[in-house]
C-alpha angles and dihedrals in degrees: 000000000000121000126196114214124200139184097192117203147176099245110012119013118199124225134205134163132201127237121262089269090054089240103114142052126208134174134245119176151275134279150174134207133184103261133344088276096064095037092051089053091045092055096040085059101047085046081048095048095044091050094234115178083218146326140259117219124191121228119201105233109187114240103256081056100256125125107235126175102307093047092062090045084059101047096040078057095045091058088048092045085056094051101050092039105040090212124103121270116205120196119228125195108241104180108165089359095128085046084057091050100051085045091066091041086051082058101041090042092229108167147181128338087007095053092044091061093035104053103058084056094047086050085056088047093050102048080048107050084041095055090048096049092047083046091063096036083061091043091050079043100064 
């Protein structure tokens, strides 16, 4: 079972993918399109071509736990990620997500031009990574 992860954004939206167990995250790359419409097309076919059985989307809950503006930007996409893609399209809270990722970039000393392309797609990696291990804690769990 393959899962497409995406942390979709205005300007530059990362992409990862799972391993065929649906254990592990990696992460792609990021990408950007010319409207919602494009990107959502662009997704669907890179779900289409990786054979993923659907796609996690982060959504960007503000820290308190309400949904403010960009929240509403990611689940309006979500439903027209769906419907392009015909695939479900699960939303996962990724609160800090992006913090995380420029943690790890901090460690690593990625900078500039080269940080700027790799932590959208980290981001992706991470809401990814994050919705698989809660998946088998559930699974142990029960």
């Amino acid at each position: 079972m393959r899962i497409l992860g995406v942390d979709y954004g205005d300007k530059r939206t990362g992409i990862a993918i799972s391993d065929p167990t649906g254990s592990i995250a990696s992460g792609l790359f990021t990408m950007t399109a010319d409207g919602k419409k494009q990107l959502a097309a662009q997704v669907a076919q890179i779900a289409k071509e990786r054979e993923c059985d659907f796609i996690v989307l982060g959504n960007p809950i503000n820290m308190n736990g309400s949904r403010g503006e960009r929240s509403e930007k990611a689940v309006q996409f979500g439903t027209l990620l769906q419907q392009t893609s015909g695939l479900d399209v699960v939303m996962v809270d990724e609160r800090l997500s992006t913090s995380e990722a420029h943690v790890y970039l901090n460690m690593t000393n990625t900078r500039g031009k080269n940080r700027k392309k790799r932590v959208d797609t980290l981001a992706a990696e991470i809401i990814l990574q994050s919705y698989l291990d809660q998946r088998l804690n559930q699974k142990i769990k029960q």
